[in-house]
DSSP file (Angstrom, degrees, kcal/mol; ACC not computed):
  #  RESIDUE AA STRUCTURE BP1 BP2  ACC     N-H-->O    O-->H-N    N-H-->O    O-->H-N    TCO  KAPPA ALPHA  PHI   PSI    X-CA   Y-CA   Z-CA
    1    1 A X              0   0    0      0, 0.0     3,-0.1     0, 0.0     0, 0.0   0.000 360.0 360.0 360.0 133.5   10.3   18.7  -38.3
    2    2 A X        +     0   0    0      1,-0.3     2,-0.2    10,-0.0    12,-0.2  -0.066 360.0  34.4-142.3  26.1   13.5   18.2  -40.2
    3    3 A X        -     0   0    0     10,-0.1    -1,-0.3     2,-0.0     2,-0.3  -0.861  54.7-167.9 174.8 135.1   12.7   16.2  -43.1
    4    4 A X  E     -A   12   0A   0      8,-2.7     8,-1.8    -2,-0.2     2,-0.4  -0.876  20.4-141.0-138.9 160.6    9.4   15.9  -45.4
    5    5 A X  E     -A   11   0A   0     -2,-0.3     2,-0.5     6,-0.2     6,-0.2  -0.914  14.7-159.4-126.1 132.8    9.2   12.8  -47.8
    6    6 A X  E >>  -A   10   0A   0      4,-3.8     3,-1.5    -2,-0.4     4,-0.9  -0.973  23.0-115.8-120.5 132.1    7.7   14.1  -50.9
    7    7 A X  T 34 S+     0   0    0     -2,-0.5     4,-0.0     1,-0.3    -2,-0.0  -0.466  97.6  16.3 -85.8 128.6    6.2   11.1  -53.0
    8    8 A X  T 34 S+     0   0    0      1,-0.2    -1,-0.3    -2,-0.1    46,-0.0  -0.001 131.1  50.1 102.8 -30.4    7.6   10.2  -56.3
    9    9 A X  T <4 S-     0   0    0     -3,-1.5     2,-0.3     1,-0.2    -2,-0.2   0.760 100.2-123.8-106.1 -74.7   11.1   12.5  -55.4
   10   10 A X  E  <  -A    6   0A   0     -4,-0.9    -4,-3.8    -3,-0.0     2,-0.5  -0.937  51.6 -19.7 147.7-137.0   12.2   11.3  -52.0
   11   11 A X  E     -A    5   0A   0     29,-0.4     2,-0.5    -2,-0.3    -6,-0.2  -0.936  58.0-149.7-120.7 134.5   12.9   12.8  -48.7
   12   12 A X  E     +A    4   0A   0     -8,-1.8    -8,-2.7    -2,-0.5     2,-0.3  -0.764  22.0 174.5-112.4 124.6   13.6   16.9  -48.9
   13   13 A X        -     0   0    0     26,-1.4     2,-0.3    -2,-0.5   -10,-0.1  -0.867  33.7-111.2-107.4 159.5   16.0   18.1  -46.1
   14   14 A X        -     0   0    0     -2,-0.3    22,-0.1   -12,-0.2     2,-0.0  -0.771  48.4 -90.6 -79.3 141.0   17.4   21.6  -45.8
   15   15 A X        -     0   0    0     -2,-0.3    -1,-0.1    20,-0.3    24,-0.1  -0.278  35.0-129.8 -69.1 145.7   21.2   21.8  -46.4
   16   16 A X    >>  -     0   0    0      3,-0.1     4,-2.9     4,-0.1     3,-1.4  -0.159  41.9 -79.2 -82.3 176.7   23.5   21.4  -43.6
   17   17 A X  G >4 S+     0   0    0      1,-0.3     3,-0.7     2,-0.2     4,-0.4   0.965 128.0  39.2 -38.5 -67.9   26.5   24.2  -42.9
   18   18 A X  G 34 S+     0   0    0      1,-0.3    -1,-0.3     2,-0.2    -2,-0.1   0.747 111.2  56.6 -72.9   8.0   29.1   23.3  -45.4
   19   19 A X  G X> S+     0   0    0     -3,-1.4     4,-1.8     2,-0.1     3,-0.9   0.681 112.9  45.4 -95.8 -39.3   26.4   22.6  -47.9
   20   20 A X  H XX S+     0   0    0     -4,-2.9     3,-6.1    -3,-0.7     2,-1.6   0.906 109.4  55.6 -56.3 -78.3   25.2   26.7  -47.1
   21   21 A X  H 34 S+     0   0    0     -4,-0.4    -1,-0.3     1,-0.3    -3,-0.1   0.204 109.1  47.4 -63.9  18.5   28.8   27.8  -47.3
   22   22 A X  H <4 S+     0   0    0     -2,-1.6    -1,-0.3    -3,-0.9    -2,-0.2   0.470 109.0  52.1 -62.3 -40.0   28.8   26.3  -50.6
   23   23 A X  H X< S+     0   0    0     -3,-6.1     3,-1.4    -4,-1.8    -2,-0.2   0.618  85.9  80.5 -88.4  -9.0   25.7   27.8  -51.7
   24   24 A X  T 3< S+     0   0    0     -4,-0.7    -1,-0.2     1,-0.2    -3,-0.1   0.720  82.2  70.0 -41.4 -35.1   26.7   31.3  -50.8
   25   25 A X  T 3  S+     0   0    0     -3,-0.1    -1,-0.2     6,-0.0    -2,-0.1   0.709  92.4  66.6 -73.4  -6.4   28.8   31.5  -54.2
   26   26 A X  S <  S-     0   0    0     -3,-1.4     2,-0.4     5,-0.1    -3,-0.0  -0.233  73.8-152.8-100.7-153.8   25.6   31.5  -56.4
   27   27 A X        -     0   0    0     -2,-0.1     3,-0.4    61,-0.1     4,-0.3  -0.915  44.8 -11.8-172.3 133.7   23.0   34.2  -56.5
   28   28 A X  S  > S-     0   0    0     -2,-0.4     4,-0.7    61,-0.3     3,-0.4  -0.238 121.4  -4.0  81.7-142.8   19.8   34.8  -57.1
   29   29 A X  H >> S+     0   0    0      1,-0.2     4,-1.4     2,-0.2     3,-1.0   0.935 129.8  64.0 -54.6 -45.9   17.1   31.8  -58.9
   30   30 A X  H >> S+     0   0    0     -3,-0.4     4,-3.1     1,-0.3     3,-2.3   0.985 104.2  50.7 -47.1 -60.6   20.6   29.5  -59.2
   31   31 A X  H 3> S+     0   0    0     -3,-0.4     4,-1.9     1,-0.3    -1,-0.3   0.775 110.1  42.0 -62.0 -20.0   20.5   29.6  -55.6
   32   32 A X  H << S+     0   0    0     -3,-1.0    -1,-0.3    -4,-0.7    -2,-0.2   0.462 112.3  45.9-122.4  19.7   17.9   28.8  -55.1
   33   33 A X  H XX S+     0   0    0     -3,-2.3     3,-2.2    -4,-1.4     4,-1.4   0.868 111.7  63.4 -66.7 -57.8   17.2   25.8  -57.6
   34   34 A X  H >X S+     0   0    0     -4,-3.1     4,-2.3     1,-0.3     3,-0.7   0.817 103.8  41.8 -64.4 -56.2   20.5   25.0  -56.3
   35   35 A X  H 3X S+     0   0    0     -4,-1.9     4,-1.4    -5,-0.3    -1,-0.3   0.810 118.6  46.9 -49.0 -36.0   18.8   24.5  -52.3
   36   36 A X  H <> S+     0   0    0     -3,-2.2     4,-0.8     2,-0.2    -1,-0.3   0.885 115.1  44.4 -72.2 -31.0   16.0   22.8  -53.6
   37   37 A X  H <<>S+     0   0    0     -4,-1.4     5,-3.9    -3,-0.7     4,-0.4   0.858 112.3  53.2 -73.8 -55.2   18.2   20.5  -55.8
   38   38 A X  H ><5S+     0   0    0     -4,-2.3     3,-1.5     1,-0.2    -1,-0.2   0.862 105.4  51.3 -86.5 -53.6   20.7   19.9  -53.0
   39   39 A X  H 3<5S+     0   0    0     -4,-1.4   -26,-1.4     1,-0.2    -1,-0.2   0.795 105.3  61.8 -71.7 -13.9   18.1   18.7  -50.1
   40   40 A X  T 3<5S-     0   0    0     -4,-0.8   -29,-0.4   -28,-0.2    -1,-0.2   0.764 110.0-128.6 -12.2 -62.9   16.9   16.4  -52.6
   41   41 A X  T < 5S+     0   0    0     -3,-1.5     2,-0.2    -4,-0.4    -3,-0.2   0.781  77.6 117.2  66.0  45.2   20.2   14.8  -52.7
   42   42 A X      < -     0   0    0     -5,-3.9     2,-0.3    -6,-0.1    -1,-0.2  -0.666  65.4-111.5-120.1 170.3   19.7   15.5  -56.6
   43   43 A X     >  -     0   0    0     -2,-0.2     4,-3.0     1,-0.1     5,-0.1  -0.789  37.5 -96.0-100.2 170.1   22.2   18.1  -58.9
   44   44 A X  H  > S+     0   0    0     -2,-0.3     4,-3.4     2,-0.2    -1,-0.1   0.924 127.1  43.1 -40.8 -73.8   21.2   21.1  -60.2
   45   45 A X  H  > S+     0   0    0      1,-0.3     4,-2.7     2,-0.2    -1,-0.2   0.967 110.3  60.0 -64.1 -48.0   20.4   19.5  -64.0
   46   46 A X  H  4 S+     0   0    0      1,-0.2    -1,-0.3     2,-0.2    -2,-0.2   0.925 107.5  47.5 -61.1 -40.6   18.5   16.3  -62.1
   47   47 A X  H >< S+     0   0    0     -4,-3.0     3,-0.8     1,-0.2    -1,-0.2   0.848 105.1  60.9 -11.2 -69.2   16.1   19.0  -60.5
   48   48 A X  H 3< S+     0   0    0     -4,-3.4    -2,-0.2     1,-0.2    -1,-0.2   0.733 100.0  47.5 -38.9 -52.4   15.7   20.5  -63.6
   49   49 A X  T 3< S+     0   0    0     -4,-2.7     2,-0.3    -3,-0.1    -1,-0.2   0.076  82.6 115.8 -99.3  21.9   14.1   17.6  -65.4
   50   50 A X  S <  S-     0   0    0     -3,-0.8     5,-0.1     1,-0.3    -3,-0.0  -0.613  82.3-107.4 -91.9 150.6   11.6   16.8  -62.4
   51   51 A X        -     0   0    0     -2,-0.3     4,-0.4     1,-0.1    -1,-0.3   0.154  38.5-108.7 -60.9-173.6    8.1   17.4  -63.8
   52   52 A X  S  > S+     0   0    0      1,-0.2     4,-0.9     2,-0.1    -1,-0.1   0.757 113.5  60.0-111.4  -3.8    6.7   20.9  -62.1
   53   53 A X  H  > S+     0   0    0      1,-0.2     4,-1.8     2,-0.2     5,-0.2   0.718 109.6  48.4 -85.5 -19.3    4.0   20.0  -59.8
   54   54 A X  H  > S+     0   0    0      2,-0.3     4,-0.5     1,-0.2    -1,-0.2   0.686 113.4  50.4-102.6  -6.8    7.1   17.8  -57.8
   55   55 A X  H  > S+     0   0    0     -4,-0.4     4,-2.3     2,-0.1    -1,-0.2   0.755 109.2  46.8 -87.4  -6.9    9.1   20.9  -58.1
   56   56 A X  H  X S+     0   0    0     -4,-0.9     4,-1.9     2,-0.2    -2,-0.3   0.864 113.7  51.7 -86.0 -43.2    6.4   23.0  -56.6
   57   57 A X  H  X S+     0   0    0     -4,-1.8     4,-0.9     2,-0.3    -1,-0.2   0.676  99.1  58.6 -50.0 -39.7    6.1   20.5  -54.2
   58   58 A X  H  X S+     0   0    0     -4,-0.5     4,-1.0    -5,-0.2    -2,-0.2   0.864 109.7  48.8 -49.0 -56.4    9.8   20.5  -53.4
   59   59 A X  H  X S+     0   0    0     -4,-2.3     4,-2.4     2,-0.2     3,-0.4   0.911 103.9  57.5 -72.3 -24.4    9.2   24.4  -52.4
   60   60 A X  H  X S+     0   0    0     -4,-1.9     4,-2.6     1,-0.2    -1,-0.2   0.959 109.5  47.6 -59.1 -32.5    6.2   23.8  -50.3
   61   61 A X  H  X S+     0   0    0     -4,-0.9     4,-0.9     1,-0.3    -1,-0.2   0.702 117.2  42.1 -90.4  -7.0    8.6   21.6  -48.4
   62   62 A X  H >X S+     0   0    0     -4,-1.0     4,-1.2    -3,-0.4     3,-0.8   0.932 109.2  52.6 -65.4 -61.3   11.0   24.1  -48.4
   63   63 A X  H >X S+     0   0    0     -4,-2.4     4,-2.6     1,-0.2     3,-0.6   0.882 112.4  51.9 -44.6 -46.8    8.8   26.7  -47.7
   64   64 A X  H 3X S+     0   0    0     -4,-2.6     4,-1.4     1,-0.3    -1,-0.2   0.678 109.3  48.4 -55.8 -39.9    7.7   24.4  -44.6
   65   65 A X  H << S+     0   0    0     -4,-0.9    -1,-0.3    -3,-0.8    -2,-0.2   0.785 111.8  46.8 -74.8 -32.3   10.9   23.8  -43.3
   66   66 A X  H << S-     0   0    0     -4,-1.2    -2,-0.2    -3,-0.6    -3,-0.1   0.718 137.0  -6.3 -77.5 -62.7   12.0   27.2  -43.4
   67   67 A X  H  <  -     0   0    0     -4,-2.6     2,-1.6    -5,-0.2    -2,-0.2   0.632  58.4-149.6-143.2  29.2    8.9   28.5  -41.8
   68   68 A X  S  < S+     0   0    0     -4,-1.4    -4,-0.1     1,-0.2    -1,-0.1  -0.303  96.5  57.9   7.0 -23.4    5.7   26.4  -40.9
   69   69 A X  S    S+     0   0    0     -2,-1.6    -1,-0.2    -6,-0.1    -5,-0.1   0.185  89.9  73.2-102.0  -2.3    3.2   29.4  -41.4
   70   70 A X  S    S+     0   0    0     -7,-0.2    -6,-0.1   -10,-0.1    -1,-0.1   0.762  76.1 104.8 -62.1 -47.3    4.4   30.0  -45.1
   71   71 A X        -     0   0    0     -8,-0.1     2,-0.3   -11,-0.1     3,-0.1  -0.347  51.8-162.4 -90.0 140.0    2.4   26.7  -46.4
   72   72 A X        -     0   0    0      1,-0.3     4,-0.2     4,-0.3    -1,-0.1  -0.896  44.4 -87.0-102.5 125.8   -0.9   26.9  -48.4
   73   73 A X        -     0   0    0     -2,-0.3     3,-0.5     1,-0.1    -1,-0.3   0.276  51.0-103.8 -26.6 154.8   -2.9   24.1  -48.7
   74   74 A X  S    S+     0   0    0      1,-0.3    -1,-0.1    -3,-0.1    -2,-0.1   0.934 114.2  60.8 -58.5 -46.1   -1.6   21.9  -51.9
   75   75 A X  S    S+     0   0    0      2,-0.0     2,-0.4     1,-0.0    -1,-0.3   0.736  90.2  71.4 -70.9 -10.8   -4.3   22.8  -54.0
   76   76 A X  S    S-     0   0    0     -3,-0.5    -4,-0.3    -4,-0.2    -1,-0.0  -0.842  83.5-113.8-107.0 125.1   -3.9   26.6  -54.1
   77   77 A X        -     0   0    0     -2,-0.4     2,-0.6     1,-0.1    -2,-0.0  -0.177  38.5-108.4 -27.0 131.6   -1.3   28.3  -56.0
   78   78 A X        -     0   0    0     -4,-0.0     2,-0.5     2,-0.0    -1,-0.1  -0.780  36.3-147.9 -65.2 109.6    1.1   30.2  -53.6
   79   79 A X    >   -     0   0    0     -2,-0.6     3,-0.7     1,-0.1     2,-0.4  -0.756  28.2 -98.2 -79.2 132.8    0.5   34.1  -53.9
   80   80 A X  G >  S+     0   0    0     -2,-0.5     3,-0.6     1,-0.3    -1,-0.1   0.274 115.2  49.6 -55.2 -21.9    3.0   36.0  -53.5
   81   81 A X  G 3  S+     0   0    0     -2,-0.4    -1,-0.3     1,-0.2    -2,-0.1   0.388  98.3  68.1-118.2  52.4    3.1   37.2  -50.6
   82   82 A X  G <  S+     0   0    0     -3,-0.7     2,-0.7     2,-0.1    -1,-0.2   0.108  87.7  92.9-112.8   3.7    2.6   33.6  -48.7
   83   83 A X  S <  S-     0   0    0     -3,-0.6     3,-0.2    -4,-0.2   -23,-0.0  -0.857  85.7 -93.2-110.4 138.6    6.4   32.5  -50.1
   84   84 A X        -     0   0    0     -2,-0.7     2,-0.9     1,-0.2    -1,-0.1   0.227  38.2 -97.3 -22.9 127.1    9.6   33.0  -48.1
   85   85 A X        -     0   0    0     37,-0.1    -1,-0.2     1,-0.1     9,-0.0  -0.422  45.2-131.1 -54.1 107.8   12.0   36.1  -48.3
   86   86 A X        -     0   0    0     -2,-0.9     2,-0.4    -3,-0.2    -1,-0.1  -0.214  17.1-123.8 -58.0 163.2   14.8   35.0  -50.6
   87   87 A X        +     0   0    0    -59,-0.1   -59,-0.2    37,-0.0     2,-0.1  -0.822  67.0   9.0-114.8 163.5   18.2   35.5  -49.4
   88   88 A X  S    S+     0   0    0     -2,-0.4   -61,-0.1   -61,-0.1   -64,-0.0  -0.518 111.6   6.7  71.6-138.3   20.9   37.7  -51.5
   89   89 A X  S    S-     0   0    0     -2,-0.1     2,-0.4   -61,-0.0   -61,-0.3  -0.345  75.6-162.3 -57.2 136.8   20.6   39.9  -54.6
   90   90 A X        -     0   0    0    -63,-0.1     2,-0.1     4,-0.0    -2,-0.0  -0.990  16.7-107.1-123.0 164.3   16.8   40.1  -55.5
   91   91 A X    >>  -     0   0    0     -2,-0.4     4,-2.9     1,-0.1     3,-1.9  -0.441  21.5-116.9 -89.5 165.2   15.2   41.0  -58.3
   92   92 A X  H 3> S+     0   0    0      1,-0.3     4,-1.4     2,-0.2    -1,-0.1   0.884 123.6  54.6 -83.5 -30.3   13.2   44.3  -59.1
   93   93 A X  H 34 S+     0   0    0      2,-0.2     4,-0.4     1,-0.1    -1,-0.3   0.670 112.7  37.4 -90.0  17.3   10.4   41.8  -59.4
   94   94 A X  H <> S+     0   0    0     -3,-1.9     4,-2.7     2,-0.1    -2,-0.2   0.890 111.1  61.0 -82.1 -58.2   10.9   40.2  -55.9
   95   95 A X  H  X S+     0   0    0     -4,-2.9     4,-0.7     1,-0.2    41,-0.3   0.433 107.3  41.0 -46.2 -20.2   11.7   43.3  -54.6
   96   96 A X  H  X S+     0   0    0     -4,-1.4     4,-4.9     2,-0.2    -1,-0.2   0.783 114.4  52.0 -94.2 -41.4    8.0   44.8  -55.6
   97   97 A X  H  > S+     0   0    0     -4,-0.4     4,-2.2     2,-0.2    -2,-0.2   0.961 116.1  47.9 -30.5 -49.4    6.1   41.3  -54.4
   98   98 A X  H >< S+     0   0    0     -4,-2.7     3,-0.7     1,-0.2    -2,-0.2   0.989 116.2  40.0 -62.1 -65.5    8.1   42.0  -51.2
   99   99 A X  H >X S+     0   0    0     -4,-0.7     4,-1.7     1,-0.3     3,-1.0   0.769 109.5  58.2 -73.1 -33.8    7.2   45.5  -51.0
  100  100 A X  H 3X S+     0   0    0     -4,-4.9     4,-0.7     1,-0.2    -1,-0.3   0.846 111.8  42.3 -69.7 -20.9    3.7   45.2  -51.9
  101  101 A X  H << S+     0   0    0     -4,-2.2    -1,-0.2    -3,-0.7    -2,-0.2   0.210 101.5  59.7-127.6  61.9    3.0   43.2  -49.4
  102  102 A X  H <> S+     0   0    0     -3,-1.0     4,-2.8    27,-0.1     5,-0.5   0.666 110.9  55.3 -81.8 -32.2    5.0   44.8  -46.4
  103  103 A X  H  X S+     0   0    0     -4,-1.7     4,-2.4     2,-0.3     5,-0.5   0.846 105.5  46.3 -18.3 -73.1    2.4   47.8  -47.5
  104  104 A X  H  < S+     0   0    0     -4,-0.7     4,-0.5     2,-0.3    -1,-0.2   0.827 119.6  48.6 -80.4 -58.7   -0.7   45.4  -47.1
  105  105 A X  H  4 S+     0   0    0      1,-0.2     4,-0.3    -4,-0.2    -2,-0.3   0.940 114.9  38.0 -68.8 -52.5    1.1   44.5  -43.7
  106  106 A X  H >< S+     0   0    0     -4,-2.8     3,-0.7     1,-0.2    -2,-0.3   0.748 108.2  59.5 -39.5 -38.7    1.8   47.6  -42.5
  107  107 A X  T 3< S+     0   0    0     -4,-2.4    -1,-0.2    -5,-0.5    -3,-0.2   0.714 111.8  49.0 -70.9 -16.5   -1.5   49.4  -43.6
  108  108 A X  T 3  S+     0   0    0     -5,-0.5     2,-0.4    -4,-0.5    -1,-0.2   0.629 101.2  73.7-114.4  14.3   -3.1   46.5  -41.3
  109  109 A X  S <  S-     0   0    0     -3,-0.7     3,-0.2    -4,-0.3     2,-0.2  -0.961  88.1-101.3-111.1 143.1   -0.7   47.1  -37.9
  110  110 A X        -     0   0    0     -2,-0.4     4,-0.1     1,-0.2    -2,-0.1  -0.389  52.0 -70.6 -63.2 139.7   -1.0   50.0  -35.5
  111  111 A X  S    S+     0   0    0      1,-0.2    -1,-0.2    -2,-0.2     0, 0.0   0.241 126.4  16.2 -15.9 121.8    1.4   53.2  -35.4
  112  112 A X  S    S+     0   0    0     -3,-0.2    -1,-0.2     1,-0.0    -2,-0.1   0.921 107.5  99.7  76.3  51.0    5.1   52.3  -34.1
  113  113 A X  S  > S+     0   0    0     -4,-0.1     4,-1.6    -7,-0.1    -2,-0.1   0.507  70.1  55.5-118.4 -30.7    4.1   48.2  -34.8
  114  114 A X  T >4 S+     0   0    0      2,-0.2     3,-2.0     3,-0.2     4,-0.4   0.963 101.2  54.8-100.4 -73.7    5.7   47.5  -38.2
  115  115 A X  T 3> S+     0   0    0      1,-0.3     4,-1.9     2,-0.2    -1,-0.2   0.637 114.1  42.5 -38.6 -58.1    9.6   48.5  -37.3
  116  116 A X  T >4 S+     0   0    0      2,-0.2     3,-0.5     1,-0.1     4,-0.4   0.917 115.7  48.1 -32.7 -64.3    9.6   46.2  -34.4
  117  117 A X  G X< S+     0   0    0     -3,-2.0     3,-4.8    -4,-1.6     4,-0.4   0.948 112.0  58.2 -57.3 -67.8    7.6   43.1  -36.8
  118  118 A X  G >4 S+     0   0    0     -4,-0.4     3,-1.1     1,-0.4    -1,-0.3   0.581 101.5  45.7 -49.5 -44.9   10.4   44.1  -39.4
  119  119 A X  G << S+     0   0    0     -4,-1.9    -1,-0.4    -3,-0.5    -2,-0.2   0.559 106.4  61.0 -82.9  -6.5   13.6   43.2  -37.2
  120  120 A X  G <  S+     0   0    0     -3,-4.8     2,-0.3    -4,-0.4    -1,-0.3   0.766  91.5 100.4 -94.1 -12.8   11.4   39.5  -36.1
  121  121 A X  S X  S-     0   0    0     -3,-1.1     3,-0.9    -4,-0.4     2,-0.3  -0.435  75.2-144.7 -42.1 103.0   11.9   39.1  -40.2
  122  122 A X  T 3  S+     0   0    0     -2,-0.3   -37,-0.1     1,-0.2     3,-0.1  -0.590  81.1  13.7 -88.1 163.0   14.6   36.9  -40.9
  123  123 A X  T 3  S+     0   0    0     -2,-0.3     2,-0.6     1,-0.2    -1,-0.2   0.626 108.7  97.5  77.3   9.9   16.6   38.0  -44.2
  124  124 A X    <   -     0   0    0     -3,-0.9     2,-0.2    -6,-0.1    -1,-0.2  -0.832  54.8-170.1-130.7 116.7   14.9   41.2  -44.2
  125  125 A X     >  -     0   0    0     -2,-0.6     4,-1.9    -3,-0.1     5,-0.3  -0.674  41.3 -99.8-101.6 151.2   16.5   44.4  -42.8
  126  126 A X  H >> S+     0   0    0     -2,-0.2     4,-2.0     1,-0.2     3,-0.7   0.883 121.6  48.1 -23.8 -77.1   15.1   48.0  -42.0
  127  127 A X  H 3> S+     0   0    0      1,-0.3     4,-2.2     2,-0.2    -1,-0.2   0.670 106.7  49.2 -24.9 -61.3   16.7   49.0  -45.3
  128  128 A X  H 3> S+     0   0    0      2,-0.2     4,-2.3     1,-0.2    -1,-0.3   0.774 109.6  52.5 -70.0 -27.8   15.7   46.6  -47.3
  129  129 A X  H <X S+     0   0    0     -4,-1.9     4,-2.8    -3,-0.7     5,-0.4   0.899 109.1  51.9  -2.7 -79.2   12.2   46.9  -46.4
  130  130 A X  H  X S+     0   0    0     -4,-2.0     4,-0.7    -5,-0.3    -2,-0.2   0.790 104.4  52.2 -58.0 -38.5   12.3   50.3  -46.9
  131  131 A X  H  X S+     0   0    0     -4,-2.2     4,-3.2     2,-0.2     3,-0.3   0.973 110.3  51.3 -82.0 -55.6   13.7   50.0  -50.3
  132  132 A X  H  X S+     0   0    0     -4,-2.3     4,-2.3     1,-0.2     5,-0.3   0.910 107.9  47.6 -35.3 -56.4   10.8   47.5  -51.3
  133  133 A X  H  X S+     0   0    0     -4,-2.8     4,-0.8     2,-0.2     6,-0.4   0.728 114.0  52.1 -74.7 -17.4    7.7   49.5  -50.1
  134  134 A X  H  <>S+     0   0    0     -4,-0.7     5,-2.5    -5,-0.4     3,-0.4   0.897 110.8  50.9 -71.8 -67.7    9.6   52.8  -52.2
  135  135 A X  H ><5S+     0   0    0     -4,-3.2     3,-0.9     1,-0.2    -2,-0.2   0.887 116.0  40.5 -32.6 -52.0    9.8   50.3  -55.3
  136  136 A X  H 3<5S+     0   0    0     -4,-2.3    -1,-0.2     1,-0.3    -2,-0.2   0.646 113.4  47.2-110.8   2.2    6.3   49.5  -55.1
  137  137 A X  T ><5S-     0   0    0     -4,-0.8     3,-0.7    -3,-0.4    -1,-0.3   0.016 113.8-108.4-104.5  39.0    4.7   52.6  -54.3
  138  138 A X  T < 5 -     0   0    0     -3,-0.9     2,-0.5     1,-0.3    -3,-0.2   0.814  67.5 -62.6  53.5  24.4    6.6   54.4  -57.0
  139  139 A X  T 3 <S+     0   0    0     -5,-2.5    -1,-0.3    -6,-0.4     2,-0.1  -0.358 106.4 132.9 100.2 -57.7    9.1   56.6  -54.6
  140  140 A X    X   -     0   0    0     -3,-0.7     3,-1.4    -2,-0.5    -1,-0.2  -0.051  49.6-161.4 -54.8 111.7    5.6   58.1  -53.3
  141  141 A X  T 3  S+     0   0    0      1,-0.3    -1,-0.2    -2,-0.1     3,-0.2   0.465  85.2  77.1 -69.3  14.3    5.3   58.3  -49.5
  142  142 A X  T >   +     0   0    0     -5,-0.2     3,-2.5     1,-0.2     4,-0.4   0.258  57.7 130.9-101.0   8.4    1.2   58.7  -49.8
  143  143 A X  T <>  +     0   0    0     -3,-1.4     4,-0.9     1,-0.3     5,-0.3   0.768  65.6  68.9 -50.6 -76.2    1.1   54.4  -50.6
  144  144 A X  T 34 S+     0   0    0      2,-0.3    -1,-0.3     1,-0.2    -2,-0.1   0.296  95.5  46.3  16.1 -59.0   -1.6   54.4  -48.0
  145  145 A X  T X> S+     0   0    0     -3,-2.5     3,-7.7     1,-0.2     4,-0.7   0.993 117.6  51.2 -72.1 -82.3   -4.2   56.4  -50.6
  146  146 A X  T 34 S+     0   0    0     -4,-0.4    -2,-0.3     1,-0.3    -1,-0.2   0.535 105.1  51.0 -23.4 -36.9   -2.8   53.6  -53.2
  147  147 A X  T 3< S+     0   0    0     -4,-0.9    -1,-0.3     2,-0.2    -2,-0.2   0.694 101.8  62.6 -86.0 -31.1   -3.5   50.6  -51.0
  148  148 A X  T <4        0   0    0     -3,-7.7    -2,-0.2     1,-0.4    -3,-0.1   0.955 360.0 360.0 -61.2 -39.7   -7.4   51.8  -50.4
  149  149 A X     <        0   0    0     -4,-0.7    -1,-0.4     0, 0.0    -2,-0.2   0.373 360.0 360.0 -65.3 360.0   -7.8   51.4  -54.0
């Protein structure tokens, strides 16, 4: 699949190379208006002014393109940790979504399972990994105890 038609917007592609290396200069929620905006074949501001169920519908088909095992049926909210790793800077409050649930994932794979699962992550490195599950267990290596709760 390389194309979803979203009714009422039009048909959502992912951007090709020199549309990435273009989007590489932004960071962070700009970039990634800007990707939704851009498979569109809308701008930035024309995005903008789409109601919000047809932009939420624009990220499912994102999500979809991206990975096929991300998307939740239409009627249910996505929780967080059924949406897509963003790529670049994240924020401290991606970075705890992220991290609470590699936790949730980890607490439910066997010893010397999750390092392996981590590297089949695209956009997601040891490190950064690592640095999420610290964020959201509060530095403490005991997140385990925390998770039973």
């Amino acid at each position: 699949m390389i194309e979803i038609e979203i009714e009422g917007v039009g048909i959502y592609r992912l951007p090709n190379q020199w549309q990435s290396q273009r989007l590489r200069r932004l960071r962070g929620e700009a970039r990634h208006t800007a990707v939704l905006a851009i498979g569109c074949g809308m701008t930035v501001r024309q995005f903008n002014k789409l109601p919000a169920d047809k932009q939420q519908e624009v990220h499912r088909a994102y999500l979809a393109l991206m990975s096929p095992s991300n998307v939740v049926p239409l009627a249910n909210l996505a929780p967080a940790d059924t949406r897509a790793i963003p790529r670049g800077h994240l924020s401290v409050d991606q970075k705890l979504a992220v991290g609470r649930w590699l936790l949730k994932v980890k607490a439910s794979m066997p010893h010397g399972h999750f390092g392996p699962w981590i590297e089949t992550q695209k956009g997601l490195s040891r490190s950064m990994a690592s640095q999420c599950m610290r964020l959201a267990t509060g530095g403490r290596q005991d997140a385990r105890e925390e998770l039973a709760a």
